[in-house]
C-alpha positions in Angstrom: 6.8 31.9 -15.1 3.5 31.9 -13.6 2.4 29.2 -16.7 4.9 27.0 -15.6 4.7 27.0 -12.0 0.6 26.1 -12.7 1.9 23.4 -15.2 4.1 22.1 -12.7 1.4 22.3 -9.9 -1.4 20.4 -12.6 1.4 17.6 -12.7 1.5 17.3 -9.0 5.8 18.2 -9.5 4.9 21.1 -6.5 1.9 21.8 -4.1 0.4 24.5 -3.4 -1.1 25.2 0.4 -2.6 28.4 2.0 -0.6 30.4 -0.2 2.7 28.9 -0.2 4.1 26.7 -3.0 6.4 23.1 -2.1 8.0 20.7 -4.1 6.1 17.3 -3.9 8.2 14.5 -3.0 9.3 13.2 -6.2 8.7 9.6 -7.3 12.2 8.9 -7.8 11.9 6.7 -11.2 9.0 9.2 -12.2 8.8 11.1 -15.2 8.3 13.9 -13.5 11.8 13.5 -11.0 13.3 12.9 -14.4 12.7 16.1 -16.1 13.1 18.3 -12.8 16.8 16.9 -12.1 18.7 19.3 -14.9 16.4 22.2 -13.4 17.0 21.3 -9.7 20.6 21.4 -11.1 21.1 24.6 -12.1 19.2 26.3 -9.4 21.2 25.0 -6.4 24.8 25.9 -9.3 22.1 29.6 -10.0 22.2 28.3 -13.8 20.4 29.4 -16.1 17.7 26.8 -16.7 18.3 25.2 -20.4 15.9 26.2 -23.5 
């Protein structure tokens, strides 16, 4: 987990400030926006994330 929240953070998907960790606003045609949709998905549904 803690890989892919610093992946995610390196790809400017979520910011991290004094501690806490956001989600950057997404560029809406981004690549990044793209992949996060299925995963936004399933968290607000508490999925479990694909793969």
């Amino acid at each position: 987990m803690a890989r892919l929240m610093k992946m995610l953070t390196r790809r400017s998907v979520l910011v991290e400030d004094m501690g806490q960790t956001w989600l950057a606003e997404p560029d809406v045609d981004g690549e990044e926006a793209r992949a996060l949709r299925p995963l936004q998905a399933a968290a607000i549904t508490l999925q479990a994330a694909p793969g």
